[in-house]
C-alpha positions, 0 to 999 in steps of 0.5 A: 254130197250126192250118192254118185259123187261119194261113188265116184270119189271112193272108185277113183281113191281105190282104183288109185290106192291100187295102182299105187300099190301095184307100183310099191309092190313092184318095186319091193318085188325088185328089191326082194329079188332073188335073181340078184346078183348087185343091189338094184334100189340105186337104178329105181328112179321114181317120180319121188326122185329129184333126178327122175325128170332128168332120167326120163328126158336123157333119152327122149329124141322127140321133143313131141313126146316131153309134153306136160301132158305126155304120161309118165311112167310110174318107174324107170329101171337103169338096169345095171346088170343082166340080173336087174334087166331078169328081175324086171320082167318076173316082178311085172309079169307078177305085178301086172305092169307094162314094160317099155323097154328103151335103148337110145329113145329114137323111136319116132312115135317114143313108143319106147318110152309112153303109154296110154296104161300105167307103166314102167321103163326098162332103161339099157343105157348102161348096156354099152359094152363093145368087143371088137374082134379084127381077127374074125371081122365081129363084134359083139356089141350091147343094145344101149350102145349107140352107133357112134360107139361101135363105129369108134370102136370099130376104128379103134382097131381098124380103118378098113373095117366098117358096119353097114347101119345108120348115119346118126351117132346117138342112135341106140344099137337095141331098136336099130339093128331090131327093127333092120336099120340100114345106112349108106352101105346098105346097097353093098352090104345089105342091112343091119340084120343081114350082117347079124350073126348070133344075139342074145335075149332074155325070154318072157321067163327070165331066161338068157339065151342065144342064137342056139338055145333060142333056135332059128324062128326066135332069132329069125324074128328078132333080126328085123321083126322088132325085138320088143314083141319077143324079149329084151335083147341083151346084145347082138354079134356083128359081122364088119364088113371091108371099107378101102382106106379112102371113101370119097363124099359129095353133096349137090343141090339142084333147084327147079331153076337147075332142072331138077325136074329132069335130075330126079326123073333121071334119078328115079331111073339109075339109083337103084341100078348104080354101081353097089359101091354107090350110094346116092340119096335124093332129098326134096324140100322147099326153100325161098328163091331170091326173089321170096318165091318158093321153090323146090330143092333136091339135095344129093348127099352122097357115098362112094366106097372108092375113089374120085376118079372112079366115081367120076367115071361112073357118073359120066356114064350113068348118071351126067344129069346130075353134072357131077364135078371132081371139085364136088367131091371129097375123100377121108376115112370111113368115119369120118364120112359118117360126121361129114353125113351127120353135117358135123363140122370139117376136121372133128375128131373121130372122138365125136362120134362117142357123143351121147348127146344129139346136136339138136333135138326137136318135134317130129313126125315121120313117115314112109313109103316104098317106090316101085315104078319110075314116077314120070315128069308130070308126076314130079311137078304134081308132087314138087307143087303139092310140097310147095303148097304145104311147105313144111315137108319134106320127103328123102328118097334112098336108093335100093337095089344092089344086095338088097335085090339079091336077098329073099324077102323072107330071109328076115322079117323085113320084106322090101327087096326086090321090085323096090327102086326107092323107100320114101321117108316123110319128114317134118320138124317144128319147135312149138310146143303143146298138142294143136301145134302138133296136130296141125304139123302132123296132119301136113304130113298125113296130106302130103302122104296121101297126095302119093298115094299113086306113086307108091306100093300098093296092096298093101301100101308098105312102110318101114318098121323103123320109122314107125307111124302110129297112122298105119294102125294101132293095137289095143292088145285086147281081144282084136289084137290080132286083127288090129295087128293085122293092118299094120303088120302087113304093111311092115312086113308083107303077109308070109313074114307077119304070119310068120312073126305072130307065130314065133310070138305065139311061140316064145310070148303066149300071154303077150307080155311084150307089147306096145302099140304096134307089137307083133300079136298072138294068134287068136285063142281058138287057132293057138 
């Protein structure tokens, strides 16, 4: 055997042998714990457990990231208790491990739950507890809760008291309200995080603390800037907001042999200057005309805080080219405008809601885009023929205006308010495993985005934290991290905001302990 194999073979059995030993000592680190308040051994789960594929895969929403290839983590913690979630960020501060912390697994890039350096999960599922107060119109609610959760419990007590955030059930409440999640009320109430009025954290130390003892900056940048990049949020206090007893819904389908064309011109035009109580949503994809030829089809799903003859009459006046009709539309409760949204079937219990459990899971990429000007007629049969060539993807473009343009764009981390007609999200599904099929369905999207290149912001071209797209930059969180941060940053959150973060991120986390391919970055050494 050659000097460089016996090299070779003694570097990879010591760098192996030491990693092993960094993930053994960890653990005895866990078990050994001070800070314990209950026994953590029964939420370790290794490779070595027969459960550990089953634990890793409960919470993978992107079928993308559950490749034989895709690493694994060395560990996952469920943490049962706040002493478990203290203990994990001192023993892999001690241990030099990178955590990834998971509260519903729907990050799409599953930056939550992969990465290229060795590393361990911090599961929150077990966080789910749910306190709702109708006195106060709160609620406190803990980040490994899922939405359907705090809507169901929401109802429980009320039928007229909601919360403005998304329409799938089994999104977790961690990384949606962190990142500003946003739903089908998002035009009368604002985001996620403008209706957030206190959280708690534990700190890079170990330490809980809320909204008081972590002081404004550390609160600011954890309602909107990602709370990953700064801590593990515990939990977040919600302000509900007044729903009527009655919400009425519609879906309408145009194709191009409907003038869709002109519907969506009209669209671009009066979506963001509806009345706030309205939320229309304008989705594109191609489907096959009778005679097998492709063509482009414009969904309308649809929420009005209000009833059908009300809605009627705004329809008529502002928006006719959609051709809305009464026999369109449909009145229920709140909660169950959010399964009708989710396309669960007709009459399910307001009980489905409490469903961990997606009603399909698939491979998936995402993508986002912000709207400022009207695009004009040529400009859509420029998009709809792309689309057509490409088939594949499809784009949804949701309204903005209303409170949205009424709030600063540095009130929270997230900076697209006013001045925005739309967000464009890209969206592209497929079923075949392994990594060429992936690539090839990526890269259909990465097309299509750059097509619209001239029908979006620019300077910089903004995105949504919460459809995260790894495309727009990456950070190795080494010595460039924070010009690598830099590139993606700006693009989330505008330059003020993402100074901003990278300042209370100095702050709370100089190390950089928290991170990820995307994480917010210290300043460099020489301006600390």
């Amino acid at each position: 055997m050659s000097l460089f194999v016996l090299i070779f073979v003694f570097l990879f059995s010591h760098a192996f042998a030491t990693s092993n030993n960094a993930e053994q000592n960890f653990i005895q680190c866990l078990i050994d714990s001070p800070e314990l308040t209950t026994p953590i051994a029964g939420a370790i789960y290794t490779p070595a457990n027969a459960s550990f594929p089953t634990v890793l895969q409960a919470y993978i929403r992107n079928l993308r990231f559950n490749e034989s290839t895709t690493p694994k983590p060395y560990t996952i913690v469920t943490a049962l208790d706040l002493s478990h979630v203290q203990a994990s960020i001192k023993c892999a501060k001690k241990h030099k491990l990178l955590m990834k912390t998971r509260s519903g697994g729907h990050d799409y890039e599953g930056l939550s739950y992969v990465a290229d350096h060795p590393f361990f999960i911090l599961d929150l599922f077990n966080f789910r507890s749910i306190n709702v107060s109708i006195e106060d119109e709160t609620a406190w609610v803990q980040t490994g809760a899922t939405l359907g959760e705090l809507y169901y419990r929401i109802a429980e007590k009320s039928n007229t008291h909601a919360f403005p955030a998304g329409v799938c059930p089994t999104v977790g409440v961690g990384g949606h309200i962190s990142g500003a999640g946003y739903g089908n009320m998002m035009r009368k109430y604002g985001l996620t995080v403008d209706n957030v009025v206190d959280a708690e954290i534990v700190d890079v130390n170990g330490k809980l603390l809320n909204r008081e003892s972590m002081g404004e900056d550390l609160f600011w940048a954890i309602t909107g800037g990602g709370g990953v990049s700064f801590g593990v949020v515990i939990s977040y206090k919600v302000k509900l907001v007044r729903v009527p007893e009655k919400v009425t819904v519609f879906q309408v389908r145009r194709t191009s042999e409907q003038n869709v064309t002109d519907v969506a011109y009209r669209w671009l035009r009066v979506a963001d200057k509806l009345d706030n109580n309205l939320f229309i949503r304008m989705v594109f994809d191609v489907v096959n005309t009778t005679n097998g030829a492709k063509t482009i089809r414009a969904s309308f799903p649809s929420l009005f805080l209000g009833n059908t003859t009300s809605l009627i009459n705004i329809m008529d006046k502002s928006f006719p080219e959609l051709g809305l009709q009464r026999s369109d539309c449909q009145e229920m409760n709140w909660t169950q405008s959010v399964l009708w949204y989710y396309n669960f079937p007709p009459g399910s219990p307001d009980s489905t809601l409490l469903s961990r459990i997606p009603r399909s899971l698939t491979h998936l990429k995402r993508k986002s885009d912000y709207v400022k000007n009207p695009i004009s007629r040529q400009g859509l049969r420029f998009i709809f023929r792309k689309m057509i060539e490409l088939e594949r993807p499809g784009l949804t473009f949701n309204p903005y205006g209303g409170r949205m343009a009424e709030i600063s764009e540095f009130a929270k981390p997230f900076p697209h308010r006013a001045g925005n007609i739309a967000k464009i999200q890209y969206a592209l599904d497929w079923s075949e495993n392994g990594v060429a099929s992936a690539n090839f369905y990526v890269n259909l999207t990465r097309v299509l985005h750059k097509y619209m290149t001239p029908f979006v912001s620019k300077s910089p071209r903004e995105a949504f934290l919460n459809y995260r797209d790894l495309d727009i930059g990456v950070t190795s969180n080494g010595k460039n991290s924070f010009l690598e941060g830099t590139v993606y940053g700006v693009k989330y959150f505008k330059e003020a905001n993402f100074k901003r973060l990278v300042k209370v991120k100095s702050m709370v986390d100089p190390d950089n302990f928290f991170r990820n391919e995307q994480s917010i970055p210290t300043l460099p050494s020489s301006r600390k």
